[in-house]
C-alpha positions as CSV (number, residue, x, y, z in Angstrom):
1,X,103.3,148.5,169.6
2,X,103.6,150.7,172.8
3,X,103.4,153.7,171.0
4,X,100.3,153.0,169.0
5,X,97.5,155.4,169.8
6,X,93.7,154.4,170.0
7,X,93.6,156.1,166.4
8,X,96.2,153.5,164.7
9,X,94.5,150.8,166.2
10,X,91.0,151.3,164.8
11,X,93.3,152.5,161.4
12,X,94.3,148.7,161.7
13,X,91.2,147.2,162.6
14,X,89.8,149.0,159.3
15,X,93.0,147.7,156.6
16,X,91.9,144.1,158.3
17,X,88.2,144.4,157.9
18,X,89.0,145.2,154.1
19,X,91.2,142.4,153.6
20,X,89.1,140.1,154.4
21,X,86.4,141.6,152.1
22,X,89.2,141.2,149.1
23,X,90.1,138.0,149.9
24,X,86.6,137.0,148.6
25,X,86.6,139.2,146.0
26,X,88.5,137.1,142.7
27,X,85.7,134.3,143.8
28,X,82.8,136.9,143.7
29,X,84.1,137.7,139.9
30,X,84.6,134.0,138.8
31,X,81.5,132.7,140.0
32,X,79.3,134.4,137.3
33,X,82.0,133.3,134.9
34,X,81.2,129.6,135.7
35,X,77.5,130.0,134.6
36,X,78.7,131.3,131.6
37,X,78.0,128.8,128.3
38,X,81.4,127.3,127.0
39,X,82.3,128.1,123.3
40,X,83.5,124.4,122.1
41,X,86.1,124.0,119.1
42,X,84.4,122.0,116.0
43,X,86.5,119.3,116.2
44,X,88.9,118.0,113.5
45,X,87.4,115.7,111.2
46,X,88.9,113.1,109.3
47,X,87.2,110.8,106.5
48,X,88.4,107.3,105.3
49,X,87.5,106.1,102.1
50,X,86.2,102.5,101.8
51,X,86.5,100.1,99.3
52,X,86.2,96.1,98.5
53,X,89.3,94.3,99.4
54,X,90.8,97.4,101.5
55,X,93.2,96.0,104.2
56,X,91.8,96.0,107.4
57,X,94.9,97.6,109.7
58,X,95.0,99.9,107.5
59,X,91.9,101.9,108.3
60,X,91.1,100.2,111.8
61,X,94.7,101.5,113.4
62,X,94.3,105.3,111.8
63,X,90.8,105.2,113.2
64,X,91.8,104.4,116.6
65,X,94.7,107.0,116.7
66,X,92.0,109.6,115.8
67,X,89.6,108.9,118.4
68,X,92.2,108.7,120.7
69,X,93.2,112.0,119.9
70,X,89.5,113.1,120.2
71,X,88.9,113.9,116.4
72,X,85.5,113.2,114.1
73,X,86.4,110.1,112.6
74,X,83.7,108.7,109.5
75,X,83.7,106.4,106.9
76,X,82.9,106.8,103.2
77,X,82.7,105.2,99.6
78,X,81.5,106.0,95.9
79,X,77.7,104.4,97.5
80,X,77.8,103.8,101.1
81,X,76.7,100.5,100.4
82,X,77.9,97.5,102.4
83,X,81.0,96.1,101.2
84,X,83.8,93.2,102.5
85,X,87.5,93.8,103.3
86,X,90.0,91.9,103.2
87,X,89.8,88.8,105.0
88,X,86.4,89.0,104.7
89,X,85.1,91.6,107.6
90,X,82.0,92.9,106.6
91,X,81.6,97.0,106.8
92,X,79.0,99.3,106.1
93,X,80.6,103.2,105.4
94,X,78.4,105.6,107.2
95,X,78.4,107.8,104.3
96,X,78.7,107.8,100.3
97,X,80.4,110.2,98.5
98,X,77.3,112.3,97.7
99,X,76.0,112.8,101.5
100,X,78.9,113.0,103.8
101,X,79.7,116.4,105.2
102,X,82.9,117.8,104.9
103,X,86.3,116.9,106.5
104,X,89.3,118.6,107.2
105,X,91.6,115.2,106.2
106,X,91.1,112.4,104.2
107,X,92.6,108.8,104.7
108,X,93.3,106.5,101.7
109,X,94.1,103.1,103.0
110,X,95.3,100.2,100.9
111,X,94.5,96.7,100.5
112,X,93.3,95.3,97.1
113,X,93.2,98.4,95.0
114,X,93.7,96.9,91.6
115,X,90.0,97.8,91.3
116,X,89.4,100.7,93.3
117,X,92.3,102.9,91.3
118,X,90.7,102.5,88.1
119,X,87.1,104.3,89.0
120,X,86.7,107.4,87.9
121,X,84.1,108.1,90.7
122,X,87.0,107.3,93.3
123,X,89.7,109.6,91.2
124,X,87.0,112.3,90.6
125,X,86.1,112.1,94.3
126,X,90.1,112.6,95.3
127,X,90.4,115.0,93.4
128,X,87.6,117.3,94.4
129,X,88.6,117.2,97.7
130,X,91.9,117.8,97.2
131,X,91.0,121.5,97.0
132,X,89.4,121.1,100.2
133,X,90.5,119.1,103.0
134,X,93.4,120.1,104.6
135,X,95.5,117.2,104.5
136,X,95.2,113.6,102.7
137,X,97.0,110.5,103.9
138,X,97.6,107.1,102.3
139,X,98.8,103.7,103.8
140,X,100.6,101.1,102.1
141,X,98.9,100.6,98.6
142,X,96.6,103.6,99.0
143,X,99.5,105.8,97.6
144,X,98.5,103.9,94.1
145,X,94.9,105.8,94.5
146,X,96.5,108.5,94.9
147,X,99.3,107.8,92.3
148,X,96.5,107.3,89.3
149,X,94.8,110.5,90.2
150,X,97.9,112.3,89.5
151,X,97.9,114.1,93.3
152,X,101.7,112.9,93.9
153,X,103.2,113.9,90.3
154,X,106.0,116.0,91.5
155,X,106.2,114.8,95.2
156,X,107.9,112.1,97.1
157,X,106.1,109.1,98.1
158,X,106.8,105.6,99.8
159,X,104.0,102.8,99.6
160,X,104.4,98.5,100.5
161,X,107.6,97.2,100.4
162,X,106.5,94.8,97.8
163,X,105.1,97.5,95.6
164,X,107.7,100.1,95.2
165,X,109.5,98.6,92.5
166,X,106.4,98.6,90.4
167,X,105.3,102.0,92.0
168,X,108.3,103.2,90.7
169,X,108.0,102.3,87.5
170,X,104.8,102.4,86.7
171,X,104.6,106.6,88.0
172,X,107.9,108.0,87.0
173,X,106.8,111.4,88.1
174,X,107.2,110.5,91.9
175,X,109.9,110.9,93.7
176,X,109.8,106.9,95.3
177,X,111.7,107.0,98.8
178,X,111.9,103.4,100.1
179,X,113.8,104.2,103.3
180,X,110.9,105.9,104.9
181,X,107.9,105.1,107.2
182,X,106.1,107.9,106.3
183,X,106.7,110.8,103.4
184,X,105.2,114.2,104.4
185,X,104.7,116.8,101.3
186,X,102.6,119.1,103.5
187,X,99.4,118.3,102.4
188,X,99.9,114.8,101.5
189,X,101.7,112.5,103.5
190,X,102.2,109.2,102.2
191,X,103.5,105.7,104.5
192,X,105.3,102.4,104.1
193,X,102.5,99.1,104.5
194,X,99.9,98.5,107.4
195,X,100.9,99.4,110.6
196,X,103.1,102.1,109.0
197,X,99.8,103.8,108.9
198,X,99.6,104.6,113.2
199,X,102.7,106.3,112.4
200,X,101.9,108.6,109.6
201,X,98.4,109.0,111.6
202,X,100.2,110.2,115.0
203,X,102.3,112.6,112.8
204,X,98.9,113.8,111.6
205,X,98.0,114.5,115.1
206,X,101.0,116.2,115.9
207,X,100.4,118.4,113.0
208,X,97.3,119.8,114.5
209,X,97.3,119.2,118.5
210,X,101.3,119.0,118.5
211,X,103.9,116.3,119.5
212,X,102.7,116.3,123.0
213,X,99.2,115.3,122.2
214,X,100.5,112.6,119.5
215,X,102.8,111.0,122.3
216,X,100.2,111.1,124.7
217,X,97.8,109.2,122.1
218,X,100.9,106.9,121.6
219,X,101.5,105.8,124.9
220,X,97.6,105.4,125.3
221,X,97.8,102.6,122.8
222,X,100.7,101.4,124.2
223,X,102.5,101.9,120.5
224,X,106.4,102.4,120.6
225,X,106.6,105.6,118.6
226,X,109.5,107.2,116.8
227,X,108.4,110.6,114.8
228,X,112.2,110.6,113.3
229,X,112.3,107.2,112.1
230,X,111.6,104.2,113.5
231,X,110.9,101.0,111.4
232,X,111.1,100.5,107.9
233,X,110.3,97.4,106.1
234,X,112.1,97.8,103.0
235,X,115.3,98.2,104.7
236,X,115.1,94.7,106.1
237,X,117.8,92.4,104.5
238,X,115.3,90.3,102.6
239,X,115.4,93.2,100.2
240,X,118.9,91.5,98.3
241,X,116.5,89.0,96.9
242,X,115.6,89.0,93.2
243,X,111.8,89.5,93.6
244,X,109.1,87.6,90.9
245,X,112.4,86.3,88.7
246,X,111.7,82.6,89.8
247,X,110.5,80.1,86.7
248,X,109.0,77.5,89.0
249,X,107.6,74.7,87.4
250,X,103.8,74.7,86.4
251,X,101.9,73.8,89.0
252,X,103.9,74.1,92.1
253,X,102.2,74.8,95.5
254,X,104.1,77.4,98.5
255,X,103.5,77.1,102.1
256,X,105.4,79.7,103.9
257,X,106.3,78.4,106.8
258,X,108.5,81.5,108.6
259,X,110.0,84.8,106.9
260,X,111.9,86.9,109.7
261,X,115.2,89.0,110.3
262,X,116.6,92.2,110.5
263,X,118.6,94.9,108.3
264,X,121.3,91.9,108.5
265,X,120.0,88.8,108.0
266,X,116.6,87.2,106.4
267,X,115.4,84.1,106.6
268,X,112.7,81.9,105.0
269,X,111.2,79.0,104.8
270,X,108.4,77.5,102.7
271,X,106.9,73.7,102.0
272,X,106.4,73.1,98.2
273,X,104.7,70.8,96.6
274,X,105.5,69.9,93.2
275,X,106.7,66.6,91.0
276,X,109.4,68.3,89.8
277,X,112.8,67.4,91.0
278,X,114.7,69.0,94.1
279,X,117.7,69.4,91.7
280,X,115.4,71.5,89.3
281,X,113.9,73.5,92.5
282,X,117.7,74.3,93.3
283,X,118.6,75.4,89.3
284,X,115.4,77.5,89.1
285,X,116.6,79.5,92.1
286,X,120.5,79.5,90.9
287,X,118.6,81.1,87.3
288,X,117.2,83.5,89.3
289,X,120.4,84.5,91.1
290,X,122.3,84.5,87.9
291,X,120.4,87.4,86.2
292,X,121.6,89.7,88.5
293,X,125.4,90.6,87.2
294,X,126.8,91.9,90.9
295,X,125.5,88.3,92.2
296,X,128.5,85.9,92.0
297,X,126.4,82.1,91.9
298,X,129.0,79.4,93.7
299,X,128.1,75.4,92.7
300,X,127.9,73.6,95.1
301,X,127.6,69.8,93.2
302,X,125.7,67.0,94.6
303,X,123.0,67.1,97.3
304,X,124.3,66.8,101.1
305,X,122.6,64.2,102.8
306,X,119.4,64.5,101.3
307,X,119.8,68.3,100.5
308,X,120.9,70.5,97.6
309,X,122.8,73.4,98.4
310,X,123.0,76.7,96.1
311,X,125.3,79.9,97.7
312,X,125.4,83.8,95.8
313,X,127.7,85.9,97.0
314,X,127.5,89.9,96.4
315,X,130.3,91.7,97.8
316,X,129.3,92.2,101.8
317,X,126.3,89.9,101.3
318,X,125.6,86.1,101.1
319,X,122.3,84.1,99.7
320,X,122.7,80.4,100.9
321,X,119.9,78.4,99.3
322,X,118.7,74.5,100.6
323,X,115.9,72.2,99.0
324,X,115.2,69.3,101.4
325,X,113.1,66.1,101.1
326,X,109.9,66.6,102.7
327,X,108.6,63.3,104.3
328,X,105.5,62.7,101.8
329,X,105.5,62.4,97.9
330,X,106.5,65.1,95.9
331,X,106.9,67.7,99.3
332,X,109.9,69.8,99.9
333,X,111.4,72.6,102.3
334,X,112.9,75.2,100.8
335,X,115.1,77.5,102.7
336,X,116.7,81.1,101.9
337,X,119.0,82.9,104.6
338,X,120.5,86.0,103.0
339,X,122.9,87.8,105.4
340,X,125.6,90.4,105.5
341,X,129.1,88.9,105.6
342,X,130.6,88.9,109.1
């Protein structure tokens, strides 16, 4: 600094005066950005068809994950008019098909559809917008909608646990995968029953915000999501059990009590009411067994102790079967555990 001159210290005086001047400058040239109007996105819209008897998770718990993820959400139906879920929840659909605007996707849920699939104003209305939404979802029996209007010939699908064997059957052009939550064909994306339906929906949002977004929804609703898996009802073990090959006796009443388990083990219990015999309640379910060649149905004889006893046994799995005296007339407990063998 000693051998500065008077010159190179007003030289330095000047660089500081300008720097101060530039330090203000990138706020000069942002402030008249900030007045400027915003240009907002039009936000993603999504429209669930309504319908008598529709299930109620089923459109409730996609309509939360889309508002949560900050996308148009409406509801619509073949008249707009008033109708009743299941259970009985009154809901009015904001639009019919004739006045709603358009939407980008379109969510089928399911429910009772043993109507709804058979109107041609429904399948029409699928149809149509097939060419123009983006991307169509179903939930649990919705994937029957979808199924009669031919929009899954060709493509995999999954649907309720309970209704793939008939789905199966019933559209031999699909491709039924039972050992998924969700089935994505790019437009369509088909999933399992009810709650199987956040899932498929969060995968939705992924698909247009990205993962990060549909975790961040997740976790706002406090929903343990897997986008590579996660739970699947029809790989539970109760699926070893002959399903509607029962010949109860006319008249019988069922109480389920519990139904619960895992991948390896089921069990169930009902209260039945019937005048038939415990021993016949027990043969009616050894019947059942014994139509199915790789089940192997083991006598058991006379009842334990107030309890008749009936046990299959398939290779790695065992189907132990109890009928017990209930405490008034004619009432029973019937009991089904179905495991894999240790």
């Amino acid at each position: 600094m000693k051998n500065l001159t008077p010159y190179t210290g007003l030289w330095l005086l000047e660089i500081i005066k300008h720097i101060r001047v530039l330090r203000w400058l990138p706020l000069a040239l942002i402030l008249p950005l900030l007045s400027l109007p915003v240009l907002a996105n039009k936000p993603f819209t999504v429209a669930i068809l309504m319908f008598d008897e529709v299930q109620i998770i089923d459109f409730a718990a996609p309509y939360e994950v889309f508002g949560q993820a900050k996308f148009e959400v409406f509801t619509v139906s073949a008249t707009g008019k008033p109708l009743t879920t299941a259970m009985g929840l009154s809901v009015t659909p904001k639009y019919s098909f004739a006045n709603m605007p358009d939407a980008d996707a379109i969510l089928v849920p399911g429910g009772d559809t043993s109507e709804v699939m058979h109107d041609e104003k429904v399948i029409g209305w699928l149809k149509a917008q097939q060419g123009k939404v983006e991307h169509i979802l179903s939930v649990c029996t919705g994937a029957h909608i979808l199924a009669e209007s031919g929009l899954l010939d060709g493509k995999s699908a999954t649907t309720f646990h309970r209704a793939l064997e008939r789905f199966e059957k019933d559209y031999p052009k699909i491709s039924v995968q039972p050992d998924k939550r969700f089935v994505d064909n790019g437009q369509i994306v088909t999933s399992a029953g009810l709650s199987s339906g956040i899932d498929a929906s969060l995968h939705l949002v992924s698909t247009v915000l990205g993962e990060d977004k549909a975790r961040t929804v997740a976790l706002h609703l406090e929903y343990d999501w897997d986008p590579n898996g996660g739970f699947v009802r029809a790989s539970m073990a109760d699926r070893m059990l002959p399903q509607n090959e029962y010949d109860w006796p006319d008249g019988i009443l069922f109480d389920r009590i519990s139904a619960f388990g895992d991948e390896q083990r089921w069990q169930i219990k009902y209260q039945v009411k019937t005048s038939a015999t415990a021993q016949s309640l027990m043969q009616v379910y050894k019947t059942a067994m014994a139509r199915h060649d790789n089940w192997q149905v083991k006598d058991t004889g006379a009842a334990l102790q107030g309890e008749w006893l009936g046990v299959a046994d398939n290779e790695g799995w065992l189907i132990s079967a109890a009928v017990t005296t209930g405490n008034a007339p004619d009432t029973y407990f019937f009991m089904l555990d179905v495991y894999q063998r240790p």
